[in-house]
ZADO-1210 file (C-alpha; in nm, 4 decimals, padded with zeros to 6 digits):
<atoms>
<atom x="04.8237" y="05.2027" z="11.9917" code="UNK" pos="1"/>
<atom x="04.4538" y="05.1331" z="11.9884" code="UNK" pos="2"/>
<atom x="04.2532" y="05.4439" z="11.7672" code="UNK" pos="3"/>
<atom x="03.9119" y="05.5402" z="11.9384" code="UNK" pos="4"/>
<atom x="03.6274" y="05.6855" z="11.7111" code="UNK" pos="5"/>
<atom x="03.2664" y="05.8135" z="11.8101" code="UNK" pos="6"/>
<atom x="02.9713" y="05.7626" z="11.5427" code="UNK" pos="7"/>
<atom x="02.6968" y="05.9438" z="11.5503" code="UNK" pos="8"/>
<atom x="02.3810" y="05.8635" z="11.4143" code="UNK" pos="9"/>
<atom x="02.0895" y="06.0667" z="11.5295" code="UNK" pos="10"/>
<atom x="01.7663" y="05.9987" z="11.3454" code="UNK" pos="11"/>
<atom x="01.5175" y="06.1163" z="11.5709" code="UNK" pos="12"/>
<atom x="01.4692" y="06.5011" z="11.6442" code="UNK" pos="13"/>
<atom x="01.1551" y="06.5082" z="11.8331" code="UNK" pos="14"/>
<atom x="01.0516" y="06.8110" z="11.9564" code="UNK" pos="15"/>
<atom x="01.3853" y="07.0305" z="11.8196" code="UNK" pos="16"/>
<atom x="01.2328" y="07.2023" z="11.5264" code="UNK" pos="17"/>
<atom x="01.4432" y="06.9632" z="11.2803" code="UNK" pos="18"/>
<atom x="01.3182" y="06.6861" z="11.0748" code="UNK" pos="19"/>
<atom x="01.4006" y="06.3404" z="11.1466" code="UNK" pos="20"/>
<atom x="01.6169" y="06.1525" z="10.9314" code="UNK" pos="21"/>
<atom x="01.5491" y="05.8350" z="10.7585" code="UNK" pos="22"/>
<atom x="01.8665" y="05.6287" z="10.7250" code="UNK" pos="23"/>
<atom x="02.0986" y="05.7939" z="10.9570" code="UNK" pos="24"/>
<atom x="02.1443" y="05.5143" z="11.2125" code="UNK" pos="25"/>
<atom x="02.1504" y="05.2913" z="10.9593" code="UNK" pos="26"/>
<atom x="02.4736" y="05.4476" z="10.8082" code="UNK" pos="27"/>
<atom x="02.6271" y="05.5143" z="11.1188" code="UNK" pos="28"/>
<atom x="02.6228" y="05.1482" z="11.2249" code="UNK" pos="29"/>
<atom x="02.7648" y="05.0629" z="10.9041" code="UNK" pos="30"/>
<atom x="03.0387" y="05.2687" z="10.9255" code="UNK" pos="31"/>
<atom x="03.1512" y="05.1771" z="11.3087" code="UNK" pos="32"/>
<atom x="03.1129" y="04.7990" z="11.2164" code="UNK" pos="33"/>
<atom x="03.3439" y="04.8316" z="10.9239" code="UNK" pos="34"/>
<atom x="03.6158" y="05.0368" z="11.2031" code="UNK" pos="35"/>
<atom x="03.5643" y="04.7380" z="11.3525" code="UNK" pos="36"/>
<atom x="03.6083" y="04.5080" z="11.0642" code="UNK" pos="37"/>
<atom x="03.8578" y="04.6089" z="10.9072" code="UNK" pos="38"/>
<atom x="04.0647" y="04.7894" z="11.1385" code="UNK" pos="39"/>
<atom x="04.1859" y="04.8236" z="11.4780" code="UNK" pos="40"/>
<atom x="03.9457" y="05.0548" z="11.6161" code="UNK" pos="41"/>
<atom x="03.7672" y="05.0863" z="11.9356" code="UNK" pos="42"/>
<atom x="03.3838" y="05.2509" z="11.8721" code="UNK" pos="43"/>
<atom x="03.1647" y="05.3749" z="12.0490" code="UNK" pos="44"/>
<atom x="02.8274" y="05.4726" z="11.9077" code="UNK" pos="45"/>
<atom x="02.5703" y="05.7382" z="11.9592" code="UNK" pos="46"/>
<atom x="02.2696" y="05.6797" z="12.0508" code="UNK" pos="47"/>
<atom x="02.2993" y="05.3337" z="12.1057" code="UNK" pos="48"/>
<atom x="02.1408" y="05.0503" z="12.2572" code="UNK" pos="49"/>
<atom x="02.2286" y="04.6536" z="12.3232" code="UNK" pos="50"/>
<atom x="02.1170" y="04.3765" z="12.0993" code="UNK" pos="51"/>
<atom x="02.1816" y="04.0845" z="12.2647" code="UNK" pos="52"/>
<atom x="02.0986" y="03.8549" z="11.9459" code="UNK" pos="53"/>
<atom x="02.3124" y="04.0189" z="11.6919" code="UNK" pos="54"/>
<atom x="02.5729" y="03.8406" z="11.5807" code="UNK" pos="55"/>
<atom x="02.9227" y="04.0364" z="11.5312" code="UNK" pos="56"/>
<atom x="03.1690" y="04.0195" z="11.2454" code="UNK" pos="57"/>
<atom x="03.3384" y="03.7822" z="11.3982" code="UNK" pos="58"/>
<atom x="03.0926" y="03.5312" z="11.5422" code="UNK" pos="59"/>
<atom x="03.0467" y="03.6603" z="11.8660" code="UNK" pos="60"/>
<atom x="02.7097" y="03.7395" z="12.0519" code="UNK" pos="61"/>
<atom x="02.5489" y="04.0372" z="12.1362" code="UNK" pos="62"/>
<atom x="02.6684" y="04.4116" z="12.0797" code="UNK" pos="63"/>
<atom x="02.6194" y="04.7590" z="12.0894" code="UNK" pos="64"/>
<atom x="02.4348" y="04.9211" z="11.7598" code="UNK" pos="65"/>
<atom x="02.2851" y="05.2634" z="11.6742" code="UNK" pos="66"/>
<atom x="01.9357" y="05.3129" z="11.7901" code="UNK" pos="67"/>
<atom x="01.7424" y="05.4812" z="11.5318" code="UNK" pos="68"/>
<atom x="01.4518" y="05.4897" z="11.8008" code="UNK" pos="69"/>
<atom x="01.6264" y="05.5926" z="12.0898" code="UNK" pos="70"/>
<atom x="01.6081" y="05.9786" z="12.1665" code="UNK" pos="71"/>
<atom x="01.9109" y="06.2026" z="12.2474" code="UNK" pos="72"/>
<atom x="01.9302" y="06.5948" z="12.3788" code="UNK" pos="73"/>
<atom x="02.1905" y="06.7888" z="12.3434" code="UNK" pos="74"/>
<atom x="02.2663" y="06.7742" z="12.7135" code="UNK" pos="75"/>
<atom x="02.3308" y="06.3738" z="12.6634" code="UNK" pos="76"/>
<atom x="02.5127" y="06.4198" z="12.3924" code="UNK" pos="77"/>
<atom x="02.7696" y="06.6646" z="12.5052" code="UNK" pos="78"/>
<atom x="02.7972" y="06.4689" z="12.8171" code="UNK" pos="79"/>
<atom x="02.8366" y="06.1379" z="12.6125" code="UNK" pos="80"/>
<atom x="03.1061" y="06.3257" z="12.4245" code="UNK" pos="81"/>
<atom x="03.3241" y="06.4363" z="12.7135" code="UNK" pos="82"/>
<atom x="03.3168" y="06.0790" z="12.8686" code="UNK" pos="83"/>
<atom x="03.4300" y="05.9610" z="12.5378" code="UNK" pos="84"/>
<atom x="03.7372" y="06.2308" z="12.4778" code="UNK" pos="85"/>
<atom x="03.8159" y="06.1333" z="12.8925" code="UNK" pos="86"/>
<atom x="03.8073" y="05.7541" z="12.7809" code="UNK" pos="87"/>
<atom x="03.9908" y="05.7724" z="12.4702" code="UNK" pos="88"/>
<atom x="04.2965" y="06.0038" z="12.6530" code="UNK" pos="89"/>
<atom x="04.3539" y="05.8009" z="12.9098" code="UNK" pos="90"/>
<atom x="04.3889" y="05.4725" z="12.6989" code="UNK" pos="91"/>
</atoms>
């Protein structure tokens, strides 16, 4: 049975009174790439974006990452969350 988890990494808090982070995304992507490393898990990461020349851990091309510079409100986020609690309960 596959195990799902959701990283977060918001760096970025434009606007929302808080001060941005420095390494956030950073850490998040290092944590969801060794779930996928190392273990059997499916990861979805938040916010993210597509890097087509990264190289994954196990040779192949192209992959999601967290996006330090991509923004994310609290609307998108709670929405991103649902779709990934609906994903991860019907698999």
């Amino acid at each position: 049975m596959p195990r799902y988890a959701l990283v977060i990494g918001i760096q970025k808090y434009s606007g929302s009174g808080f001060q941005d982070l420095e390494k956030s995304a950073q850490d998040a992507e290092a944590v969801a790439q060794l779930l996928e490393k190392y273990d059997d898990w499916i990861v979805m990461r938040l916010p993210r974006r597509w890097n087509e020349e990264k190289q994954r851990w196990n040779g192949e091309k192209g992959s999601w990452e967290v996006a330090s510079d991509v923004p994310l409100t609290g609307a998108e986020l709670g929405a991103e969350i649902r779709q990934f609690f609906e994903y991860a309960g019907q698999n």
